[in-house]
KETI-286773 format. One line per 10 residues: number of its first residue (from 1); their letters; for each residue x negated, y, z of N, C-alpha, C. Coordinates in nm, 4 decimals. Atoms other than C-alpha are relative to their C-alpha. Example, Ala and Ser with C-alpha at 12.3 -4.5 7.8 and 13.67 -1.06 7.14 Angstrom:
<sites>
1 = AS = -0.0890 -0.1190 0.0000 -1.2300 -0.4500 0.7800 -0.0900 0.1200 0.0000; 0.0820 -0.1190 -0.0060 -1.3670 -0.1060 0.7140 0.0770 0.1090 0.0730
</sites>
This chain:
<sites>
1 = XXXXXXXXXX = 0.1273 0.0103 -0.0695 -11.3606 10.3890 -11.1210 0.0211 -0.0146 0.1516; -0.0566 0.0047 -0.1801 -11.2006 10.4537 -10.7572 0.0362 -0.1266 0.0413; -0.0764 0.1018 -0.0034 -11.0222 10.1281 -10.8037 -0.0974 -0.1070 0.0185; 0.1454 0.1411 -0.0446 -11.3684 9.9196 -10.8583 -0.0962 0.0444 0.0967; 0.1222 -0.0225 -0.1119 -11.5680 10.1114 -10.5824 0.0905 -0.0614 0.1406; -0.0631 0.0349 -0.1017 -11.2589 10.0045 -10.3279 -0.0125 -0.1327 0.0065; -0.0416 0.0952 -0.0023 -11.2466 9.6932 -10.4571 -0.1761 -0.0886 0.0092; 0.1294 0.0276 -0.0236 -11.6411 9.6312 -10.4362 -0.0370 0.0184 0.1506; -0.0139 -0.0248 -0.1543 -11.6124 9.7763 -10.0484 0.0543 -0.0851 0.0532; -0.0701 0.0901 -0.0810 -11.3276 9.5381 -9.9671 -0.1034 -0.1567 -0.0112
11 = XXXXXXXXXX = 0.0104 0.1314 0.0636 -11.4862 9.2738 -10.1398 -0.1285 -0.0634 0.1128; 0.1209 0.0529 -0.0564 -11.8193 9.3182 -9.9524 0.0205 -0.0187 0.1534; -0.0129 -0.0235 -0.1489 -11.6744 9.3880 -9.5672 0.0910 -0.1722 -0.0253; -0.0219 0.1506 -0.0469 -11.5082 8.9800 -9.6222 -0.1101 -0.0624 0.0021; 0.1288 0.0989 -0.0141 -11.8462 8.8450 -9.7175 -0.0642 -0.0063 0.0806; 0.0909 -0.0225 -0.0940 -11.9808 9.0194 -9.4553 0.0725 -0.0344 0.1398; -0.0933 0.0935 -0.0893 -11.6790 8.8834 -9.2073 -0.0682 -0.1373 -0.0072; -0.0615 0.1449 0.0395 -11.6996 8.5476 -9.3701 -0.1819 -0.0501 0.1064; 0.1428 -0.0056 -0.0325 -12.0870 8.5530 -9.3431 -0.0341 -0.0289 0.1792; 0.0259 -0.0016 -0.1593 -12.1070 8.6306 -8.9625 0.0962 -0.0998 0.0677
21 = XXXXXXXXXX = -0.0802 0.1209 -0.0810 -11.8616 8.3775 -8.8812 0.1346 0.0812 0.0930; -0.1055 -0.0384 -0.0315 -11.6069 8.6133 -8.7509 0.1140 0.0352 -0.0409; -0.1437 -0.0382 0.0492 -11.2373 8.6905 -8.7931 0.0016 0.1315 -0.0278; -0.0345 -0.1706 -0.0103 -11.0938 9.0557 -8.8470 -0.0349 0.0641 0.1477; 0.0437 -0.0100 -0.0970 -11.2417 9.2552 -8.5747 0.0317 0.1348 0.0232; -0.0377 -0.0967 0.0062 -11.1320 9.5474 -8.4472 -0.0086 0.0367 0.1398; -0.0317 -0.0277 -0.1008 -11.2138 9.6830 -8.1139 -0.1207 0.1340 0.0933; 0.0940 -0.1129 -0.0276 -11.3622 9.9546 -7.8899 -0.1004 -0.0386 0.1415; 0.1118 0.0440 -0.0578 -11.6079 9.7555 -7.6656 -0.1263 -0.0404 -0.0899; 0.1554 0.0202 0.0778 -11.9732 9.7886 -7.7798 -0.0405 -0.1396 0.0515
31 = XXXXXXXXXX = 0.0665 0.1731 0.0062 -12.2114 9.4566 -7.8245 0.0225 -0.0272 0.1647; 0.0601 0.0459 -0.1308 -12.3023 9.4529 -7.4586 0.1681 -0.0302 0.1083; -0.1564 0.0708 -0.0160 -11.9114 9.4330 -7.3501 0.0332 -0.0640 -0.0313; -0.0556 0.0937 0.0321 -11.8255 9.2283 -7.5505 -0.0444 -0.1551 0.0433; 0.1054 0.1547 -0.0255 -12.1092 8.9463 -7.4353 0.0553 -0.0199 0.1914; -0.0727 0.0376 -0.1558 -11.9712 9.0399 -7.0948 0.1210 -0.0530 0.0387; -0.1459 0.0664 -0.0307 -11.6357 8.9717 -7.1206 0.0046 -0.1572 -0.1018; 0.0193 0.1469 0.0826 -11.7198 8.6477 -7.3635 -0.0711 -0.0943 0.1279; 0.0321 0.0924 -0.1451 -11.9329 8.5252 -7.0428 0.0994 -0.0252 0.0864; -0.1126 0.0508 -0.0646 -11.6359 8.4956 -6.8638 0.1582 -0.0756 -0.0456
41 = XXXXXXXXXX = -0.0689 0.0541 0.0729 -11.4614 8.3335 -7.1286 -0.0236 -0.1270 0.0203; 0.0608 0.1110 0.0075 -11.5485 7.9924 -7.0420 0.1309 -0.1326 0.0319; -0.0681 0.1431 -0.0368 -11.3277 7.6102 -7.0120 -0.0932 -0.1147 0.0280; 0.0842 0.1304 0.0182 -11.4669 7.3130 -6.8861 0.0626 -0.1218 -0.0536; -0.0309 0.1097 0.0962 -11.4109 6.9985 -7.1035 -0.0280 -0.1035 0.1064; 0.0067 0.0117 -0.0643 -11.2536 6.8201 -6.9209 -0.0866 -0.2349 -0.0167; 0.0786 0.1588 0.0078 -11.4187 6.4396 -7.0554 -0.1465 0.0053 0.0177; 0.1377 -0.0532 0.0314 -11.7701 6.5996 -7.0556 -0.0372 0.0791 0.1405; 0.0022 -0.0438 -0.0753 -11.7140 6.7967 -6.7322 -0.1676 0.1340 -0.0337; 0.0993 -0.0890 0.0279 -11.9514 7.0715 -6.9292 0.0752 0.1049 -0.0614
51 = XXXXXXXXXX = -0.1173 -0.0956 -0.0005 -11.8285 7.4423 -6.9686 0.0086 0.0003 -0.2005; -0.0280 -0.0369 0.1906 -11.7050 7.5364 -7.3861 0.0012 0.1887 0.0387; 0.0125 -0.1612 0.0096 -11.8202 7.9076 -7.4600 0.1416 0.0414 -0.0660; -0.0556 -0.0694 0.1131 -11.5559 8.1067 -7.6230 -0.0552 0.0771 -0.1164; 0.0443 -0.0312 0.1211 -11.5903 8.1969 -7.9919 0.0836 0.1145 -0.0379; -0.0682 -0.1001 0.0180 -11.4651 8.5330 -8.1030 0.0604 -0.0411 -0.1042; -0.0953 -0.0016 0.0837 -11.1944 8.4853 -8.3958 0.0652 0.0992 -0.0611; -0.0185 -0.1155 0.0235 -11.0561 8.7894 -8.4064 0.0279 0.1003 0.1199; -0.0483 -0.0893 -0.0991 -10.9848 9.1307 -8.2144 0.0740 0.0922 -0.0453; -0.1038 -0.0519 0.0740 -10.7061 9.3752 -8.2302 -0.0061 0.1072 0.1481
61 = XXXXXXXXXX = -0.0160 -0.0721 -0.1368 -10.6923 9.7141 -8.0064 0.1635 0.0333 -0.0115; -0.1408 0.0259 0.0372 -10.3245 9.7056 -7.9528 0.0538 0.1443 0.0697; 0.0000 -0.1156 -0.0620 -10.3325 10.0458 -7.7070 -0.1042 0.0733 0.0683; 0.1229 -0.0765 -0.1039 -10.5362 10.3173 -7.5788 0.1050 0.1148 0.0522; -0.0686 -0.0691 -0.1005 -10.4271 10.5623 -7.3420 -0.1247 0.1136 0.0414; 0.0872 -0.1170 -0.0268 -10.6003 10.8852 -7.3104 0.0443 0.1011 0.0973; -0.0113 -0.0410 -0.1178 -10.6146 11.0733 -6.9662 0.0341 0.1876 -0.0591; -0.0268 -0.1411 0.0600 -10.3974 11.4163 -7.0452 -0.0821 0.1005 0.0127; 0.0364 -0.0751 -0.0205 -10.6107 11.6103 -6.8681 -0.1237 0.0203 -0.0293; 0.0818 0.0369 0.0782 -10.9490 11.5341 -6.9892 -0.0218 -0.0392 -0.0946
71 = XXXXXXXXXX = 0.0036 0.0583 0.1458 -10.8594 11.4104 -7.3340 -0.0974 -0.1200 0.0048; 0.0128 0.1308 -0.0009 -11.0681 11.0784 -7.2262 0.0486 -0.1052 0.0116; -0.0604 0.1577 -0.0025 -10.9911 10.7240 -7.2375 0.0337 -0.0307 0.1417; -0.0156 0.1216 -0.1273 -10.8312 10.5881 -6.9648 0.0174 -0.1129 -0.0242; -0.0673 0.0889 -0.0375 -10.7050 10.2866 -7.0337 -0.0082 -0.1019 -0.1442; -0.0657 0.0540 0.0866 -10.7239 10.0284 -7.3647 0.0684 -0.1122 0.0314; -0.0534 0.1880 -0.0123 -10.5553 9.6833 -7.4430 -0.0373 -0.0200 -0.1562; 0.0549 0.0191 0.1525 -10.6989 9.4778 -7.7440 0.0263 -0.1379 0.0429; -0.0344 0.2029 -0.0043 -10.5827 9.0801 -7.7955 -0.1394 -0.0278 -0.0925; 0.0565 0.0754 0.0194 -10.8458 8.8877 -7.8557 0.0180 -0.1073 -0.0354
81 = XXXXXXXXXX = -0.0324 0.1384 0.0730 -10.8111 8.5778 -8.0810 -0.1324 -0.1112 0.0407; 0.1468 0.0193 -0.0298 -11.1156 8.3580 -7.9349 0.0357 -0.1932 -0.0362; -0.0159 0.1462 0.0233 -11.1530 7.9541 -7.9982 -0.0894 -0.0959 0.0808; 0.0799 0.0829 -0.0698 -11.2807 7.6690 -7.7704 -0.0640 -0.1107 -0.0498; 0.0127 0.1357 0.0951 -11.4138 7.3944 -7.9867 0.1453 0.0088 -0.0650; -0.1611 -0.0146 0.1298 -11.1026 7.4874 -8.2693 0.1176 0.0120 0.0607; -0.1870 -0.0194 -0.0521 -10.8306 7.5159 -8.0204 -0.0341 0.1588 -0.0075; -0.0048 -0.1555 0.0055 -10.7533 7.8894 -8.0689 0.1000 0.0396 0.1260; -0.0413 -0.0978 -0.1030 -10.6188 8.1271 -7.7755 0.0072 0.0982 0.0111; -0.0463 -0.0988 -0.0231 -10.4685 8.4604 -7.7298 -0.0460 0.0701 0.1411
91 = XXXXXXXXXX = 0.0019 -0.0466 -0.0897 -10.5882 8.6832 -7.4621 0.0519 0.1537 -0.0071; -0.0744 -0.1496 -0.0278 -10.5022 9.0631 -7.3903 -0.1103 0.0381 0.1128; 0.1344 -0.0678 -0.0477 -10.8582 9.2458 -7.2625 0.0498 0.1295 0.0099; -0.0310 -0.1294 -0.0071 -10.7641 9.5421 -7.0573 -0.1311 0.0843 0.0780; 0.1273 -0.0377 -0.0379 -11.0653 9.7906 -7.0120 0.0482 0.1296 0.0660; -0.0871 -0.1603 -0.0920 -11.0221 10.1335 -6.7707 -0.1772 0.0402 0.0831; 0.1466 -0.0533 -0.0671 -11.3575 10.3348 -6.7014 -0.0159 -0.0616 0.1594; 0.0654 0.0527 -0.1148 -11.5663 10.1975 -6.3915 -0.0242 0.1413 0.0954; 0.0659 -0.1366 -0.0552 -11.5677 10.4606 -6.0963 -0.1371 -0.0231 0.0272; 0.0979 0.0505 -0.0661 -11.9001 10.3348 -6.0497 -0.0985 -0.0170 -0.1535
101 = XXXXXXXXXX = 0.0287 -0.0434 0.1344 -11.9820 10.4324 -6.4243 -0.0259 -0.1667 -0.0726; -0.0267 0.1039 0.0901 -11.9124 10.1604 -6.7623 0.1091 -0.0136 -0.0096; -0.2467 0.0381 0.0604 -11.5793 9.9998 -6.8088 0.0401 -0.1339 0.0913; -0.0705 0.1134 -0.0710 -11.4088 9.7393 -6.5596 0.1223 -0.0595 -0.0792; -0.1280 0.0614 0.0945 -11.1600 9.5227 -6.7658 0.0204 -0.1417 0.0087; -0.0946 0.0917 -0.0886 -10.9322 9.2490 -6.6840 -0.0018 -0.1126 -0.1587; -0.0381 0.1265 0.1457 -10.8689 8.8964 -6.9156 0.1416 -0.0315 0.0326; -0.0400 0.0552 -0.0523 -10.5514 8.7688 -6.9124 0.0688 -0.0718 -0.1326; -0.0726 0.0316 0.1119 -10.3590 8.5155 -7.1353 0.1139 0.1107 -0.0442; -0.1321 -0.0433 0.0860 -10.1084 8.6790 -7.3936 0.0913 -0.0243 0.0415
111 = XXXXXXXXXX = -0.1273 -0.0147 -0.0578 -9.8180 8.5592 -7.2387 0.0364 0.0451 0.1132; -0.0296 -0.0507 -0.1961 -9.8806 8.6426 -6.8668 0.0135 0.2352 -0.1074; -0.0309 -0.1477 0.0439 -9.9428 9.0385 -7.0611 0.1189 0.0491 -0.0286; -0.1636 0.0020 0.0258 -9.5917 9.0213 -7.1976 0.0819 -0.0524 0.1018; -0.1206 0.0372 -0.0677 -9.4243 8.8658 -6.9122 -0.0057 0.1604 0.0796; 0.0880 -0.0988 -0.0883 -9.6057 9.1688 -6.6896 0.0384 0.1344 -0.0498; -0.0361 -0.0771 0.1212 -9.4985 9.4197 -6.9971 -0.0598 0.1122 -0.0388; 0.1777 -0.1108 0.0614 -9.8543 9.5424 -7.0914 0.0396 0.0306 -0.1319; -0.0170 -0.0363 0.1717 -9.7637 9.5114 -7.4758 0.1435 0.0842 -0.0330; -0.1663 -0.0631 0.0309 -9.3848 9.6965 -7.4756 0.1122 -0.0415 -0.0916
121 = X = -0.0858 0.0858 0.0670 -9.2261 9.4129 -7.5746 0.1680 0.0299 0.0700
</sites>
C-alpha cells in the first residue's frame, strides 16, 4: 500500500512539474524573488534588437550558510537552469539578507562562480 501511495505522490508532483511548464525546482526564494531576479534575467536578440525574458528550467540550492550566532541565514547559492528562446544557461544566484530588510542577491554565470570558487570545486 506504501509503495502505491509513493508512487501516486511521485507520479502527481511530475504532472504537476510537467503541467506548469517547469523543470525540477528547488529553491529558497519566495514568488516575489524569484520575479525579481527573473527581471534581470534578460538578452537582447541580437537580429530583432528586442530583449528575450528568461524562462525558469530548473533550480538547485547548492549552499546555505547559517550565521553561528543567530542560527539565521546568511548566505545561499542555488544554480539556476533558465532558457532564452531554447538556448539553456547556467547561472549561480547568490542571496545574503538586505541590511535595509529582504534579500540582496547577485547573478552570475556558472563558470565565472567556479572560477571565483563559490561552488568548492
Amino acid at each position: 500500500m506504501r509503495n502505491i501511495l509513493l508512487i501516486v505522490f511521485v507520479l502527481s508532483a511530475v504532472i504537476f512539474l510537467h503541467l506548469s511548464g517547469v523543470g525540477f525546482c528547488e529553491t529558497r526564494a519566495d514568488k516575489i524573488l524569484q520575479n525579481d531576479i527573473l527581471s534581470n534575467m534578460v538578452i537582447i536578440n541580437k537580429e530583432t534588437g528586442k530583449p528575450i525574458q528568461a524562462e525558469i528550467i530548473s533550480q538547485k540550492v547548492l549552499k546555505v550558510v547559517n550565521n553561528q550566532e543567530t542560527g539565521q541565514w546568511a548566505e545561499t547559492l542555488e544554480e539556476w537552469i533558465v532558457s532564452f528562446a531554447g538556448k539553456e544557461v547556467a547561472y549561480v544566484i547568490k542571496t545574503v539578507p538586505s541590511a535595509k530588510g529582504g534579500v540582496d542577491y547577485t547573478i552570475m554565470p556558472k563558470q565565472v562562480a567556479e572560477k571565483l570558487g563559490l561552488l568548492g570545486n
